[in-house]
Jmol script that loads the backbone (N, CA, C; Angstrom):
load data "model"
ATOM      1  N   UNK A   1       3.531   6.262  -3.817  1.00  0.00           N
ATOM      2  CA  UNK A   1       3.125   6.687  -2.491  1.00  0.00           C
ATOM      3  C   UNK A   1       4.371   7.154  -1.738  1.00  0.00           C
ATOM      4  N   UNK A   2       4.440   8.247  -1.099  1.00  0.00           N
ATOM      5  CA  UNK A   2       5.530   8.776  -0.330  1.00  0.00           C
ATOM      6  C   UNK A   2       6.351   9.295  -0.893  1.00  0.00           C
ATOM      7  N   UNK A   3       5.976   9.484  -2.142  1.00  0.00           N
ATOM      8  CA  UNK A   3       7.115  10.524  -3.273  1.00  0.00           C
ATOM      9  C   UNK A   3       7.385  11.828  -2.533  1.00  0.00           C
ATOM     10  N   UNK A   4       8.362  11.967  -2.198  1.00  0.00           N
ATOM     11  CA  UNK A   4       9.043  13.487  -2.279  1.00  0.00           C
ATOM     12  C   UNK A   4       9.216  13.246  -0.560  1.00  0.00           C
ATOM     13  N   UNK A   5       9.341  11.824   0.326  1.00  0.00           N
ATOM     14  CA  UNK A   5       9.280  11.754   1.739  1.00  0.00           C
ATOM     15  C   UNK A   5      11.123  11.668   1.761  1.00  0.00           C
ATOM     16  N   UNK A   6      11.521  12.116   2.458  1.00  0.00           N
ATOM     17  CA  UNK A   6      13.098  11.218   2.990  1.00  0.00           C
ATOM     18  C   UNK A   6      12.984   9.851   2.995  1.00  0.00           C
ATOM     19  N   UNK A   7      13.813   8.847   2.737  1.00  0.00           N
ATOM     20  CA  UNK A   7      13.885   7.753   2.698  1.00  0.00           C
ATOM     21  C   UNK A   7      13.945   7.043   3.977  1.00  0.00           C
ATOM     22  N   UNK A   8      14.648   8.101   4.234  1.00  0.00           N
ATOM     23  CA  UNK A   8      15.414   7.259   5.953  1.00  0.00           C
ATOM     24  C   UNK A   8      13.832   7.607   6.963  1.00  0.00           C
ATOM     25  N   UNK A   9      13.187   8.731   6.868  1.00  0.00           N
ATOM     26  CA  UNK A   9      12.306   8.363   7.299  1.00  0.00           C
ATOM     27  C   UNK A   9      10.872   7.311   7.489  1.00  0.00           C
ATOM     28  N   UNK A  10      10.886   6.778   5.765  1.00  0.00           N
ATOM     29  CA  UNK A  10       9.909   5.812   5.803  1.00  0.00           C
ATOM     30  C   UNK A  10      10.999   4.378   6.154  1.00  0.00           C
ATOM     31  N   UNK A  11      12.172   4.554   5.986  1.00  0.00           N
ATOM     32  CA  UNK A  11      12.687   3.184   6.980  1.00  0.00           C
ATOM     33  C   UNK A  11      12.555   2.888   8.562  1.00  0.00           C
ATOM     34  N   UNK A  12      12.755   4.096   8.543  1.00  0.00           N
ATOM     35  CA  UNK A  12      12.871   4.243  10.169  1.00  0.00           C
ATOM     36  C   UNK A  12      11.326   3.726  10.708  1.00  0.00           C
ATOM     37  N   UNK A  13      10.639   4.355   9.914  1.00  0.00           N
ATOM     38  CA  UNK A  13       8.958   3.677  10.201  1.00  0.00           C
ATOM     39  C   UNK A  13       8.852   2.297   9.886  1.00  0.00           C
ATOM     40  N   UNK A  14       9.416   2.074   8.896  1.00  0.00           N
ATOM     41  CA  UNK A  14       9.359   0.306   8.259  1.00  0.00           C
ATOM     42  C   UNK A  14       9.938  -0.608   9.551  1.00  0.00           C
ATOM     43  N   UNK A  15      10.826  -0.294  10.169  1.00  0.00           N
ATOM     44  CA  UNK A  15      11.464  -1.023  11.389  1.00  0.00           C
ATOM     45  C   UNK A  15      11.052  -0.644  12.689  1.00  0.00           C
ATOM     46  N   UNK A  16      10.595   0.292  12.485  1.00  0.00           N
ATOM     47  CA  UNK A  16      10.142   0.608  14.229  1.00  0.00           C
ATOM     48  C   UNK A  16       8.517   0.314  14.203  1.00  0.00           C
ATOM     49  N   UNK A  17       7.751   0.242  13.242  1.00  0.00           N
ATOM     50  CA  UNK A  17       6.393  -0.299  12.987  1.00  0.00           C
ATOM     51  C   UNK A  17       5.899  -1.305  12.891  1.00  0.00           C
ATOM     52  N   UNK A  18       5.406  -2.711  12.974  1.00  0.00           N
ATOM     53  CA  UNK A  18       5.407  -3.633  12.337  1.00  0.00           C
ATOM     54  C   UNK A  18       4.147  -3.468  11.427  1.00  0.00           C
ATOM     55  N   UNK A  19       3.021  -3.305  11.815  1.00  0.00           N
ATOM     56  CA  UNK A  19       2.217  -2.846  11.230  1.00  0.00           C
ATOM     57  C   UNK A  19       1.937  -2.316   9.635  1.00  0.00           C
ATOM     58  N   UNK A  20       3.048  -1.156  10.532  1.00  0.00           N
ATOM     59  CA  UNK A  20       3.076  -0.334   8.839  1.00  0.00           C
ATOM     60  C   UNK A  20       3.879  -1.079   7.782  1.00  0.00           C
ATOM     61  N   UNK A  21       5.018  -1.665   8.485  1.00  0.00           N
ATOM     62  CA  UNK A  21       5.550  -2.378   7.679  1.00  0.00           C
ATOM     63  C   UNK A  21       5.178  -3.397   6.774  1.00  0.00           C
ATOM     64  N   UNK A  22       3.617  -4.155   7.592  1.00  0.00           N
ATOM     65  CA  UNK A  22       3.395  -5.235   6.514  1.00  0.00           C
ATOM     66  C   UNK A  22       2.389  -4.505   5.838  1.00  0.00           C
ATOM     67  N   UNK A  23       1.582  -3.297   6.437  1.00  0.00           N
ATOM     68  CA  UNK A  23       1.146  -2.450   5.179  1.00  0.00           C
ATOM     69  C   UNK A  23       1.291  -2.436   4.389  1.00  0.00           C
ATOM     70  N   UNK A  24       2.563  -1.672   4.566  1.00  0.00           N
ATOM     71  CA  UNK A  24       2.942  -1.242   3.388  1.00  0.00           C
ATOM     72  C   UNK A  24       3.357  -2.096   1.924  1.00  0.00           C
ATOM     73  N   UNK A  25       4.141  -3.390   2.465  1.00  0.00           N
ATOM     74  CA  UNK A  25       4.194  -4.760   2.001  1.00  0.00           C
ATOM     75  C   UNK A  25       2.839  -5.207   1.130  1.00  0.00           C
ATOM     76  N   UNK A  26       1.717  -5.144   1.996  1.00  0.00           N
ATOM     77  CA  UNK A  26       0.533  -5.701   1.528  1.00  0.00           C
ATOM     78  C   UNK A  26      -0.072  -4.607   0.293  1.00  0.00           C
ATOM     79  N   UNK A  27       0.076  -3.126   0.536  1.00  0.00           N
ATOM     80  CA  UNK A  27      -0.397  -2.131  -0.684  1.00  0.00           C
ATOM     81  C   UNK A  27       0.480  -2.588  -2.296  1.00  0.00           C
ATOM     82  N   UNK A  28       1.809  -3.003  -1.182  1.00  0.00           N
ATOM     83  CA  UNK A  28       2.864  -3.105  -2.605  1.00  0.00           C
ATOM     84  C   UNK A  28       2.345  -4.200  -3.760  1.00  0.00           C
ATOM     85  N   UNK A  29       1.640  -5.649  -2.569  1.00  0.00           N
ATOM     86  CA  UNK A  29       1.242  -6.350  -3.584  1.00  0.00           C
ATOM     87  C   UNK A  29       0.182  -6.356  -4.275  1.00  0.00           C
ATOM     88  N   UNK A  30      -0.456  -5.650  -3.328  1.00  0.00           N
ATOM     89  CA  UNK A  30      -2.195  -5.201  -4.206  1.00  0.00           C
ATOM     90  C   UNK A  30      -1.765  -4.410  -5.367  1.00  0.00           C
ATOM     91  N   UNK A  31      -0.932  -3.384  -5.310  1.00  0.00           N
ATOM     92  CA  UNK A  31      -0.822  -2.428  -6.260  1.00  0.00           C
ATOM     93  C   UNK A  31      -0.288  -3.670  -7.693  1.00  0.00           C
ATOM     94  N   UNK A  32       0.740  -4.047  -7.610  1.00  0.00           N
ATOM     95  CA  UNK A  32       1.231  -5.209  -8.686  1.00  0.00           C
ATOM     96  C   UNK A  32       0.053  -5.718  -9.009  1.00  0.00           C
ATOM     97  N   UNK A  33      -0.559  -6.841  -8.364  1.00  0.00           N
ATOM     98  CA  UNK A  33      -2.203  -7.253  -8.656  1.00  0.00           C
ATOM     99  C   UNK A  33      -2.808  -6.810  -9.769  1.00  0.00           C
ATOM    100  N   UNK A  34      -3.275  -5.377  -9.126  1.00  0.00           N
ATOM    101  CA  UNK A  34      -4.340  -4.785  -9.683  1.00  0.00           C
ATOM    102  C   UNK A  34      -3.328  -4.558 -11.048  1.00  0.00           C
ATOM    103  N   UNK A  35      -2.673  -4.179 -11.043  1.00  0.00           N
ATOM    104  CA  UNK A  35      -1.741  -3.565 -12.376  1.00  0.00           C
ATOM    105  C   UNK A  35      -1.995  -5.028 -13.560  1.00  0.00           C
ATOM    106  N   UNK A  36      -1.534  -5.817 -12.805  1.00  0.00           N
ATOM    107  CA  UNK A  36      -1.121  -7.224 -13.769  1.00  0.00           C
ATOM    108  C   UNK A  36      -3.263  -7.422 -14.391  1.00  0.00           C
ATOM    109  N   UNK A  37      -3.922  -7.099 -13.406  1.00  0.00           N
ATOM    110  CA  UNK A  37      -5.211  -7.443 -13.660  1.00  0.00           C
ATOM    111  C   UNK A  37      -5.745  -6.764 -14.692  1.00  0.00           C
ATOM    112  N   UNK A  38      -5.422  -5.612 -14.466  1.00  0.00           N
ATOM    113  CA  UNK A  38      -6.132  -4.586 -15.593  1.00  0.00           C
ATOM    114  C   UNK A  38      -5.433  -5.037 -16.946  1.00  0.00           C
ATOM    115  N   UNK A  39      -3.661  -5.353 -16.906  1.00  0.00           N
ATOM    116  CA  UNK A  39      -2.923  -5.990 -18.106  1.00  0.00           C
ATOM    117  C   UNK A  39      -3.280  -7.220 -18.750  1.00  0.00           C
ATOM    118  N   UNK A  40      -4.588  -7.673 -18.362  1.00  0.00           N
ATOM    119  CA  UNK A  40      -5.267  -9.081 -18.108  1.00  0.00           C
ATOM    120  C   UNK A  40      -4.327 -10.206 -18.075  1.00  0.00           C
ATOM    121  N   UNK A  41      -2.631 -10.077 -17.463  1.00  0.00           N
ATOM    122  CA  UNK A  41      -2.140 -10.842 -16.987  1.00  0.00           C
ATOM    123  C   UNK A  41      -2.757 -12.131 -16.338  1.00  0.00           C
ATOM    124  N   UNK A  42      -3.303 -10.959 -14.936  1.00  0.00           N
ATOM    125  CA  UNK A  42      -4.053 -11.445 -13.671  1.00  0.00           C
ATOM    126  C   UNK A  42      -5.290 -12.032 -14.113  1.00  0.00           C
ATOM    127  N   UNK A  43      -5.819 -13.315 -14.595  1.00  0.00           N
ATOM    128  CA  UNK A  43      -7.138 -13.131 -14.560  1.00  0.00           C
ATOM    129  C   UNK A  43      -7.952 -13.143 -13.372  1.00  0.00           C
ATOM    130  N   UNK A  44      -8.924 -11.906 -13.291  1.00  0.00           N
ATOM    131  CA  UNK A  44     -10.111 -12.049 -12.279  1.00  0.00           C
ATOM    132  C   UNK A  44     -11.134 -11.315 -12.559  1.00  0.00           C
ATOM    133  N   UNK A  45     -12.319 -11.664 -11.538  1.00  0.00           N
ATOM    134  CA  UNK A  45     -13.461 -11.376 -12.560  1.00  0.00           C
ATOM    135  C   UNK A  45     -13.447  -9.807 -11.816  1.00  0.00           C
ATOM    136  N   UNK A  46     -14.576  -8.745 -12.022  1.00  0.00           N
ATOM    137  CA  UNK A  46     -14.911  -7.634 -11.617  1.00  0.00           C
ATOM    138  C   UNK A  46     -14.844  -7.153 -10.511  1.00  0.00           C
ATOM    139  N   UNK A  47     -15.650  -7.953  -9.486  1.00  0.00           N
ATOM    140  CA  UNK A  47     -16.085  -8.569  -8.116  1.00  0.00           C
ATOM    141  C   UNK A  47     -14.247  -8.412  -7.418  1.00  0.00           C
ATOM    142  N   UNK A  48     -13.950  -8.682  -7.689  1.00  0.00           N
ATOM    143  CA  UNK A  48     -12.660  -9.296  -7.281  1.00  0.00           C
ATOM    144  C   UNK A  48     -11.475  -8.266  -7.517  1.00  0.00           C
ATOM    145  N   UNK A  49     -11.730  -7.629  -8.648  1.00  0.00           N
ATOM    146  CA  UNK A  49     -10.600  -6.736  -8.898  1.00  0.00           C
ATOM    147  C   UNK A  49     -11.060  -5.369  -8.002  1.00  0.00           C
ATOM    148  N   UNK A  50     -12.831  -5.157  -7.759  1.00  0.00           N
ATOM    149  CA  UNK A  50     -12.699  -4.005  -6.812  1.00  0.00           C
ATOM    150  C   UNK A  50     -12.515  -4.251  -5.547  1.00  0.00           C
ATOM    151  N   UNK A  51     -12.639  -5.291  -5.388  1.00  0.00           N
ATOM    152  CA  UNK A  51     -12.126  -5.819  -3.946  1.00  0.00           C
ATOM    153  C   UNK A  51     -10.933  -5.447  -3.386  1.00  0.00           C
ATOM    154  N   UNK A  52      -9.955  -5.922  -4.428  1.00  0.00           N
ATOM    155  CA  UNK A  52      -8.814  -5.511  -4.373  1.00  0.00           C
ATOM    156  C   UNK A  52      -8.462  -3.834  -4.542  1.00  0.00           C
ATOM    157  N   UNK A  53      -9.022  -3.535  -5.113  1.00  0.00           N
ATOM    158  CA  UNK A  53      -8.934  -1.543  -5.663  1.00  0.00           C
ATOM    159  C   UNK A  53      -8.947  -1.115  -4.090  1.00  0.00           C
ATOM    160  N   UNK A  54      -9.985  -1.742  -3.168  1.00  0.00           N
ATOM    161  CA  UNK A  54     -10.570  -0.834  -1.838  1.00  0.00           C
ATOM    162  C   UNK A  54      -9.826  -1.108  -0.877  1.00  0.00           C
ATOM    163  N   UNK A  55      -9.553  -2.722  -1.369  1.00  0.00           N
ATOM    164  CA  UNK A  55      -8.436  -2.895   0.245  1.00  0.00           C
ATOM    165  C   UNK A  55      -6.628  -1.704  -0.528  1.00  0.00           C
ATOM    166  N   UNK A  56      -6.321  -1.824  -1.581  1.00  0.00           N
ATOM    167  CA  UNK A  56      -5.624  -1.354  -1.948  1.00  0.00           C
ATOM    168  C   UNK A  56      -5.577   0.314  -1.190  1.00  0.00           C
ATOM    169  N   UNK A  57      -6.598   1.121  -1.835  1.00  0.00           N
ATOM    170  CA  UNK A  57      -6.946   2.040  -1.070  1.00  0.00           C
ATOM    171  C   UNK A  57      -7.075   2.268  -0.077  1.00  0.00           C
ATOM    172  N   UNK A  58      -7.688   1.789   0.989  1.00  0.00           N
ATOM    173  CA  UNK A  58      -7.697   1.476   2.507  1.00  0.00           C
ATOM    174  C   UNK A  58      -6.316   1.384   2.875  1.00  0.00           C
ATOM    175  N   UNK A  59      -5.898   0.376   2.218  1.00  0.00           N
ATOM    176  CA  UNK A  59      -4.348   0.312   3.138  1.00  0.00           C
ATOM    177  C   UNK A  59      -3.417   1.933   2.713  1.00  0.00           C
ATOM    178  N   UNK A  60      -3.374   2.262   1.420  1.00  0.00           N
ATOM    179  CA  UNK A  60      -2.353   3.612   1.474  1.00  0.00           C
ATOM    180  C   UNK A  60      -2.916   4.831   2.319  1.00  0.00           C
ATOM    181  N   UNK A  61      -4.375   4.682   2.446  1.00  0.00           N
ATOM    182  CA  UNK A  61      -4.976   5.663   4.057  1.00  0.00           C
ATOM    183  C   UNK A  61      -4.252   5.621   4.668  1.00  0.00           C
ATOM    184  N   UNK A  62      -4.354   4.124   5.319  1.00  0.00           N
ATOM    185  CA  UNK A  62      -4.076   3.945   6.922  1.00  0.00           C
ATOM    186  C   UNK A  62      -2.660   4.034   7.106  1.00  0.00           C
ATOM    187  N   UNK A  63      -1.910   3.695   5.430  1.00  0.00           N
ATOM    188  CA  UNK A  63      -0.199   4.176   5.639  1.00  0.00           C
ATOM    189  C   UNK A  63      -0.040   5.399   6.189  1.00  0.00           C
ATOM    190  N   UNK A  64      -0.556   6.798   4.716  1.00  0.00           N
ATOM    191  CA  UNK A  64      -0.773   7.793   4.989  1.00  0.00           C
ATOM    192  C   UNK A  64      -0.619   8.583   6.289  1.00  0.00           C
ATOM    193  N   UNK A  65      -2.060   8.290   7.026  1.00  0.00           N
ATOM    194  CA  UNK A  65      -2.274   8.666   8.382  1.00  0.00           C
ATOM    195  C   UNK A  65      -0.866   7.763   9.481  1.00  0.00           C
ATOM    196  N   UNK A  66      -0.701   7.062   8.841  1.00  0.00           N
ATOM    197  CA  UNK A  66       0.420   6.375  10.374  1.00  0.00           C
ATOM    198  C   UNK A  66       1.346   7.212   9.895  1.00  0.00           C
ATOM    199  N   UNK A  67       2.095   7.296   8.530  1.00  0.00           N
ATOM    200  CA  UNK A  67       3.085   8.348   8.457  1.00  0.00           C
ATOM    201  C   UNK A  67       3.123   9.713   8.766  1.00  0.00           C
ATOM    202  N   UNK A  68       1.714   9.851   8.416  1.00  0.00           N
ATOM    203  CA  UNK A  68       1.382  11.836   8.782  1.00  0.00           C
ATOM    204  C   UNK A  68       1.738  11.939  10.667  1.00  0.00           C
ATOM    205  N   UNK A  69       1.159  10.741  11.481  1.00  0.00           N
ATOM    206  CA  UNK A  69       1.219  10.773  13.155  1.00  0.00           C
ATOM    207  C   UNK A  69       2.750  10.707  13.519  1.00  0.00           C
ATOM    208  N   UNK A  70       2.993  10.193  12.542  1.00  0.00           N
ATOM    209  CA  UNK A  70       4.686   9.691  13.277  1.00  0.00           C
ATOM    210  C   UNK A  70       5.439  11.150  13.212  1.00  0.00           C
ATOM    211  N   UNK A  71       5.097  12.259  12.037  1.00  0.00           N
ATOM    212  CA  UNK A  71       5.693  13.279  11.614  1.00  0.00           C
ATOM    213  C   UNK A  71       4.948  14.378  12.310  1.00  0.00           C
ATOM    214  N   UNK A  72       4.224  14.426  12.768  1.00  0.00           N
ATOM    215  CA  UNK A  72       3.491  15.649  13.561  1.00  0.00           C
ATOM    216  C   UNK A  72       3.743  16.036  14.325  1.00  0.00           C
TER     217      UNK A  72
END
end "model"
wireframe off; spacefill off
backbone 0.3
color backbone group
């Protein structure tokens, strides 16, 4: 997520946001999650892993859009 952004700009958002910041935090760990889940590391049942897929999704939106507002 944010491939090809300046760096200093998604810091500058990471510290001046709190929000986005634990967003972004929170996508990071869903994303690991889901990864380790599908590796059946993670065990969980179905129910649970799309749970996680949507909040996963939901949150890189709402990153998305806070990064797209900050840059407009």
């Amino acid at each position: 997520m944010f491939e090809g952004q300046p760096q200093h700009e998604l810091d500058a958002l990471m510290k001046s946001d709190p929000e986005f910041r634990q967003l972004y935090h929170r996508h990071r760990e869903l994303d690991k999650q889901v990864l380790d889940a599908e590796l059946g590391v993670l065990p969980v049942d179905d129910a649970t892993l799309a749970r996680m897929k949507k909040e996963k999704l939901y949150a890189k939106d709402r990153l998305t859009r806070m990064f797209a507002q900050r840059h407009h």
